[in-house]
N, C-alpha and C positions, 0 to 999 in steps of 0.2 A: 504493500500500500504506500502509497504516495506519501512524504510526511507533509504535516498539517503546512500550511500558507501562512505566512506573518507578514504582516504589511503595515507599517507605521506612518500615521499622517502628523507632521512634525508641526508643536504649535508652539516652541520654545525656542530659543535662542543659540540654537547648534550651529557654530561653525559651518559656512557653506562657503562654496568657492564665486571668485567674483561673477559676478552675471553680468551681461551685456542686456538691457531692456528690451533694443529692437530683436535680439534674438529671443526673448521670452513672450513676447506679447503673443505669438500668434498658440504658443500651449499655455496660457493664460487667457484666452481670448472668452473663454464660460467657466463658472461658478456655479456651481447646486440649483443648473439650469438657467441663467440665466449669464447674458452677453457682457461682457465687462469694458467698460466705454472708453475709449482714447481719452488721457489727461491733456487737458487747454495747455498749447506751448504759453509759455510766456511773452510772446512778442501780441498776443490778446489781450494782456492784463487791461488795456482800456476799457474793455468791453464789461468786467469788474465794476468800474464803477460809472458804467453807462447812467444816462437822467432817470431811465426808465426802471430802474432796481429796485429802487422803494416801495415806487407801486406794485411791483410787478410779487416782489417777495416782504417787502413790509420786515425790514431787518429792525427799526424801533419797537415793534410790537414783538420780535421774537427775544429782541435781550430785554424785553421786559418781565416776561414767562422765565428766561433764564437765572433771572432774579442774582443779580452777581453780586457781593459784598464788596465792602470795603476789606483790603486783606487779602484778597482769594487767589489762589493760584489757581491759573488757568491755562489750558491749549488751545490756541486756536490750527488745528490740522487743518494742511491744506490752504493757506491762510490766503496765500496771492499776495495782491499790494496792498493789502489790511483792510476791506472795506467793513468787518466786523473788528477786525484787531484793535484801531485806535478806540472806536467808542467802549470796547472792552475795559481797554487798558485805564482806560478814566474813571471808569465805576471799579476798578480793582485799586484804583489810589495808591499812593506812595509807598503804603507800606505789601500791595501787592504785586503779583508778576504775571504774565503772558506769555507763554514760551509760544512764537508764534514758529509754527513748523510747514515747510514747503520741501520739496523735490528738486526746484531749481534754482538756484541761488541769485539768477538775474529776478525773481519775484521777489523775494528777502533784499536787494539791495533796492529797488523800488522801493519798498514797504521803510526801509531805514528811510530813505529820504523823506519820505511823508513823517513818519514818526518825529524826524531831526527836524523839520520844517514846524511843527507843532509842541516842538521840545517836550515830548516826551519819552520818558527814558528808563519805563520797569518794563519795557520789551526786551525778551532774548530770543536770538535769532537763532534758530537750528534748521541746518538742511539735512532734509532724511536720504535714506535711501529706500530704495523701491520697497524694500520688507522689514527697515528698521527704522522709526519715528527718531531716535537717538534722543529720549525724553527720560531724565534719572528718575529711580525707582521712588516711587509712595512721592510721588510730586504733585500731583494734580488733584484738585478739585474739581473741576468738570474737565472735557475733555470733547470739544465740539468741531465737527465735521460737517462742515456747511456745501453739499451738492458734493459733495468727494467721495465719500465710501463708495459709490459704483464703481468709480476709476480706481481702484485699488488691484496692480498684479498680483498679491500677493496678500492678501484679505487675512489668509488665515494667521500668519506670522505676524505682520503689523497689528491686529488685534490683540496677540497676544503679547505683545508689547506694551501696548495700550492698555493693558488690563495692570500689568507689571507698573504702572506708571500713575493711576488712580490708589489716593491717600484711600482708607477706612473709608466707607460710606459715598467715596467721591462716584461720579457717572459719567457716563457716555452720550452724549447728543448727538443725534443721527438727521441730519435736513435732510429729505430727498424729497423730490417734484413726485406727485401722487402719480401713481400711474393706474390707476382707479378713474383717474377723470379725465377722458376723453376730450375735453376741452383746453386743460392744458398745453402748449403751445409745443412742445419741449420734444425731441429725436427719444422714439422709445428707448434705446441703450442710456440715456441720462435720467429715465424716470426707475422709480421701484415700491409696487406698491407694499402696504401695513403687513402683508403677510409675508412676504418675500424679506422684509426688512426683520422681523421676528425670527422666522426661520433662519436666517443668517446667523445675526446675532446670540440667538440659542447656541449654535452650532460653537461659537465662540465663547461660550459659556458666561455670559449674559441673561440677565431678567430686566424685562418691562416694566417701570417702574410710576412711570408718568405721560403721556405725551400732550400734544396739544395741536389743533386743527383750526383754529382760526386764519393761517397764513392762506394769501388769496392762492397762492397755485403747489406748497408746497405740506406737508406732514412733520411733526417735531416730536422725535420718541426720544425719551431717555432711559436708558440702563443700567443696571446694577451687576457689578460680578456679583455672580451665584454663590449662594456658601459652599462649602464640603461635604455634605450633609446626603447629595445624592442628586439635587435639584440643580446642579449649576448645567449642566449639558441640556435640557431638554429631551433625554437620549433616547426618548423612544420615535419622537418626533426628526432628530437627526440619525439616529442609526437607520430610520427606513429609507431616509432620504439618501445615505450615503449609496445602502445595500442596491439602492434602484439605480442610482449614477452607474456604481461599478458594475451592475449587470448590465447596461444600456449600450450603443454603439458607439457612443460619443464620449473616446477616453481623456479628451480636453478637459474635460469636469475632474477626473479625479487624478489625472496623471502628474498635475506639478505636488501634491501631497504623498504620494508615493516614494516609499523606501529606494533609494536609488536600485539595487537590485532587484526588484521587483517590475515585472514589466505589469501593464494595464488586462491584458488577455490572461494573466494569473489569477485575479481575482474573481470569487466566487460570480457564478452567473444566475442571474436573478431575470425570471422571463416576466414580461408582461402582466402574466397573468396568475403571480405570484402571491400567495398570501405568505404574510410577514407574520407571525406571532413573536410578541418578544417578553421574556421572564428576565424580570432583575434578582441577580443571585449574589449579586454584595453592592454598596455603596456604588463601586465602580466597573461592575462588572454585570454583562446581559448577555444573555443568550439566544437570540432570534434560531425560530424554526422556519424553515423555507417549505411553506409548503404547496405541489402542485399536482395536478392530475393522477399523475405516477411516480413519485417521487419525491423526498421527507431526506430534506438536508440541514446540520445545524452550521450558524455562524456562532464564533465568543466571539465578544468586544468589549476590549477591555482601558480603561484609560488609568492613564497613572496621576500623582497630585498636581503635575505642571500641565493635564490636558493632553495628552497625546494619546491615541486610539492605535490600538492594536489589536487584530484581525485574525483569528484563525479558523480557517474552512476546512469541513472533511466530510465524510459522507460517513463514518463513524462517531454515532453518538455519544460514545462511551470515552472515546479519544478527543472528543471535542472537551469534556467536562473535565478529563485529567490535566487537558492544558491548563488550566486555569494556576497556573507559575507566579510563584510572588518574588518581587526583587531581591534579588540577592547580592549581597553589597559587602565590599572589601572594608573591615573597620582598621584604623590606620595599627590601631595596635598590631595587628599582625604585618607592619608594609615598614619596620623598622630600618634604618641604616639607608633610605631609598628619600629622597627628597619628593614633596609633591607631587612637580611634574612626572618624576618618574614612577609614582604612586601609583597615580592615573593612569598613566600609560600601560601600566603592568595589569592591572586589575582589566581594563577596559580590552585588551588583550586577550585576556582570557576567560571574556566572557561574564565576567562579572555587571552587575545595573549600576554600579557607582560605586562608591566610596563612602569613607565617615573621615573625621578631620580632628585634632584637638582645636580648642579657644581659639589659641594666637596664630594660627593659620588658615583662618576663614577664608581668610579675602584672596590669600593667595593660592586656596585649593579650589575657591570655584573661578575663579578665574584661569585656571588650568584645565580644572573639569569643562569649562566653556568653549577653551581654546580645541579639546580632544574630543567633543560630543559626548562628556561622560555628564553623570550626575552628582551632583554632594546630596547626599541621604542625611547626614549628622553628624551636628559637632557636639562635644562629648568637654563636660565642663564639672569640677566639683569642688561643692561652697561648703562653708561652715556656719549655719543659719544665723548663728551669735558674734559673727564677726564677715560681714561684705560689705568692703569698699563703694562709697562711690565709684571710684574711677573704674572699680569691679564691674558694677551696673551699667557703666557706659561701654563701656569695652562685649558686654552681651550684647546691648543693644545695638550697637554696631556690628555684631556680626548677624543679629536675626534681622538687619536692613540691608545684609550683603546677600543672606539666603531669601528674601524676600521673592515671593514669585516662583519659587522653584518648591522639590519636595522636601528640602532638608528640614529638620526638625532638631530640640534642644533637646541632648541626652543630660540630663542633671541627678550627678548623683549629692546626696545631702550627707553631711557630717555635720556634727553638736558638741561643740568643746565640754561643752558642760554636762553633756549626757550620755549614759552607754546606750548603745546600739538597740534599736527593738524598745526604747522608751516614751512613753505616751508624754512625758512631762515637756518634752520639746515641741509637741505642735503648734503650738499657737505662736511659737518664734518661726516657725516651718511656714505654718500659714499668713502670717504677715510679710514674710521673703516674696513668695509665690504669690501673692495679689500684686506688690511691682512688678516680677517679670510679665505676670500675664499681661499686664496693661501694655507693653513693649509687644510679648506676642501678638496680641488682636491688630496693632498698627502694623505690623510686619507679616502678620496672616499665618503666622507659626505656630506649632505644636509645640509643648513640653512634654516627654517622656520622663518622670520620676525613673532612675536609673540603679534598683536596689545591688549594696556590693556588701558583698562579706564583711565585717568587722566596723563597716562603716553607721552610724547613728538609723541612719532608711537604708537595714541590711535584707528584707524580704521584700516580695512583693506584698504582702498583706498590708505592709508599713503604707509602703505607694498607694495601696488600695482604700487605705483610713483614710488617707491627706484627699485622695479621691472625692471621697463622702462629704470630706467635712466644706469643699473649697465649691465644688460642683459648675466647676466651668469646660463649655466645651475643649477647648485647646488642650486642657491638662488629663493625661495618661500616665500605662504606666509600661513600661520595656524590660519582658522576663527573657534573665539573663540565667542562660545553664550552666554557666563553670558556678556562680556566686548561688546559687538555687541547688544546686550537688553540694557545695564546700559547707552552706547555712543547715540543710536537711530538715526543712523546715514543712516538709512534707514529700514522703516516697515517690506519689505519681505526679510528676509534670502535669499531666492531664488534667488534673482537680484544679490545681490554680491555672493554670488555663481558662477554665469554664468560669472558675471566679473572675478573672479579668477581663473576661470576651468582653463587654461593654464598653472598659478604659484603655483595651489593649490595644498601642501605638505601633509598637517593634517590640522584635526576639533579637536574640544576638545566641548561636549552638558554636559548636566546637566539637569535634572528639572526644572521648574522655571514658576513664575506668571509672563507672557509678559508684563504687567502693572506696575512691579513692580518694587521700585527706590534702595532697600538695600539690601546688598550682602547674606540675607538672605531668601531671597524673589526671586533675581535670580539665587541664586546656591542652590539646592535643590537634595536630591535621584532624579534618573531620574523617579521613580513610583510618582513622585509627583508636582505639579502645573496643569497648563491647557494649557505649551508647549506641541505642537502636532509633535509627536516622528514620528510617520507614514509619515506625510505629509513630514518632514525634509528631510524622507530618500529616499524618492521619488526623493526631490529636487537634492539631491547626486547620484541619477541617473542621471536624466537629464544633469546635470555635469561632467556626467562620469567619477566618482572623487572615488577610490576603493583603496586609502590609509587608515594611521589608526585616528583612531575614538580615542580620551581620554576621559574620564572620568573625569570630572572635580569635585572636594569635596571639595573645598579650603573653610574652616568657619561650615563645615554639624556638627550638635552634636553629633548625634549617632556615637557608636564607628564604625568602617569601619567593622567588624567581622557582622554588621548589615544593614548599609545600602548598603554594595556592593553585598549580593546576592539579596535586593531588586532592586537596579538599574541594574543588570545581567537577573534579572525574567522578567523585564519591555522590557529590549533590546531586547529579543529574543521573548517576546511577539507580538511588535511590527514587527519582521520580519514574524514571523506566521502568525499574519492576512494579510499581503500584498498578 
């Protein structure tokens, strides 16, 4: 049998090589069925701010709806020669900013002259390129796109930038000319009607939040990123859409999203007159049944925290369901003696979903992992509740504004000068710690994993589990670790606390190891080695319905990592083969 099909539609910020536009436009030319319209050269910008504009789109009544503060950071995408940007920039006042963003830099240098003409000076100039807005992360408070989203090569990536770029609670404003109303004046390729604008933005993991229909020829939706909760894709809405694209004849729709080794005729075929059933079997994971005349085939689709959908087709039911693979990710303890870059490159090499990092190498491991297509899963950091710094506090919070946008998540293990390990008398110094982080988390859109370690003050997970209860915020988890869950024996089966943590449970970190065994040499082992049973474990992580990532834990292993991580990699995937 055929092995199953994986196919990645990329909505992150992986490394690609440069693009020439005129060579992309014509396999960019449709979107999820619809035509994607030639961007206005710049030697038009008159036409911007023709007499007739006002009338025609009524820009006073729409920054009135926009309701901009005094303060606010704002984007204007797609800006031109400012015909929205100065009156922006005036209702954001001195003490706020417009990052006005354009494609071509003769519209940005137009736009300065008008702006320097009328001294005004909280405008920052950025030129994008075709799939990157170049707008720093949690910066925006709104983020408006006036007649542009149609003209976008590259819809999926620039949104998902754009998402990366909205502060907490910040939105997305989408202008486009209705195309519901036939009287509108406008080239069908530059209109889009309410549904086609939802379905998009779904698809980008966007919610409708507001819009407004007063404009004489035009629609004004605004957006919210989706939480994590299960609702931000829309997925049953864009998994039909996608499945029908790629079963369709027209591979222009789904072929610039495509895993570069994947061709378009790979993907599952979806006739006509197909019916779609689709079951959500985790958070982020669905299972569409194809079903037709003669014929009963499954699709999994699966997306991970940064948004990216992956695809496996078979005509084996039973094969479809064991894909269901959770991240598996090189934790740095085990990647010693080996600097970042070369971290990454090892790990991502062999197969690994990313990496975990310490504290003080945030910035320079995802910025490595960025450079190699890899991912940072988690930095791994440990406080003492009775004694963190400010400069402590800032130095986290700059790194969960470095992971912002992506999957990684804060591994925190807790120590208590003042108390032995497994003590109830330190929570509420515990829980006053973990109400500042979270508040940093929710700006930065981060997890915390309570991180329990042997000898340490939160040496179980039961511990993580109480701080759980007592705190009751989404972000915060907790990440059962097996070498520290063996060394503590704080209960025989795995399994049980499992089932107790299914609810909070963030990440696992396994290893090797002799179950018997009291020194860190004996429980942290290659995973090809002791007499832990890998199979049974993963089982138990079903029954938990628990399809976050997996670490690899090497903290103490001799062998150089260039050795024993494709033996714990041969072991992993051995294990999932015999299930």
């Amino acid at each position: 049998m055929r092995a199953p099909l994986t196919v990645a539609l990329t909505l992150t910020n992986a490394p690609q090589e440069p693009i020439d536009p005129e060579q992309t436009r014509a396999g960019r030319a449709v979107y999820l069925g619809r035509d994607v319209a030639q961007t206005m050269h710049w030697t038009g910008a008159s036409w911007l701010m023709r007499q007739t504009r006002e009338r025609e789109e009524n820009g006073v009544l729409l920054r009135k709806w926009l309701a901009v503060k005094p303060g606010s950071s704002i984007c204007d995408f797609g800006c031109g020669n400012g015909y929205h940007t100065l009156p922006i920039a005036k209702e954001a006042g001195e003490q706020g900013v417009v990052f006005a963003v354009d494609l071509q830099p003769q519209m940005l240098t137009l736009l300065k002259q008008r702006c320097d003409a009328q001294q005004i000076d909280n405008v920052r100039y950025v030129q994008a390129t075709i799939d990157d807005p170049k707008l720093p992360p949690t910066s925006c408070d709104q983020v408006l796109l006036v007649d542009v989203y149609h003209e976008l090569s590259h819809p999926v990536r620039v949104m998902a930038h754009i998402k990366r770029a909205l502060k907490p609670g910040g939105r997305v404003v989408l202008v486009e000319f209705r195309a519901e109303d036939p009287d509108v004046p406008i080239r069908p390729e530059h209109m889009m009607s309410k549904a086609q604008v939802i379905r998009e933005m779904a698809a980008h993991g966007f919610t409708l939040v507001d819009e407004f229909d007063e404009l004489p020829w035009q629609h004004a939706m605004a957006f919210s990123a989706a939480t994590s909760t299960g609702q931000r894709f829309s997925a049953h809405e864009v998994a039909r859409s996608f499945l029908r694209a790629a079963g369709g004849n027209d591979a222009r729709i789904v072929a610039p999203y495509l895993h570069p080794e994947t061709a378009p005729e790979d993907l599952p075929k979806v006739p006509a007159d197909a019916r779609i059933e689709l079951l959500q079997v985790a958070p982020d994971a669905f299972i569409a049944q194809l079903q037709t005349a003669d014929r009963q085939r499954e699709v999994l689709l699966l997306t991970d925290p940064v948004g990216r959908w992956v695809v496996h087709a078979t005509d084996d039911l039973a094969e479809t369901r064991r894909r269901m693979a959770r991240p598996f990710v090189a934790m740095h303890s085990g990647l010693r003696g080996l600097d970042t870059s070369q971290r990454v490159a090892l790990a991502r090499g062999e197969g690994f979903d990313g990496v975990t990092s310490t504290i003080d190498q945030v910035a320079e491991a995802q910025a490595d992992c960025h450079q190699q297509g890899c991912e940072l899963w988690a930095t791994y950091i440990v406080l003492d509740v009775q004694n963190v710094s400010e400069a402590r506090l800032a130095q986290i919070r700059a790194a969960m504004q470095t992971m912002a946008g992506g999957p990684g998540m804060l591994w925190l293990g807790l120590q208590n000068s003042q108390q032995k390990p497994r003590s109830t008398s330190g929570d509420q110094a515990a829980i006053a710690l973990l109400a500042k982080l979270l508040r940093d988390a929710d700006a930065a859109g981060i997890e915390i994993a309570r991180y329990p370690h042997h000898g340490f003050w939160l040496e179980a997970c039961e511990d993580a589990l109480r701080l759980c209860e007592a705190v009751k915020h989404d972000r915060l988890g907790v990440c059962f670790n097996l070498c520290h869950f063996l060394r503590a024996h704080t209960e025989d089966d795995p399994k049980k606390i499992l089932q107790r943590c299914r609810d909070h449970l963030l990440a696992v970190t396994i290893n090797g190891a002799d179950t018997n065994g009291q020194s860190w040499p004996s429980l942290i082992q290659p995973l090809d080695q002791g007499n832990w049973d890998l199979g049974r474990f993963l089982t138990a992580l079903d029954e938990a319905k628990f399809h976050g990532p997996v670490g690899l834990q090497g903290y103490g292993i001799e062998q150089p990592p260039q050795e024993h991580l494709p033996a714990s990699m041969a072991a992993w995937r051995a294990a999932h083969e015999g299930r």
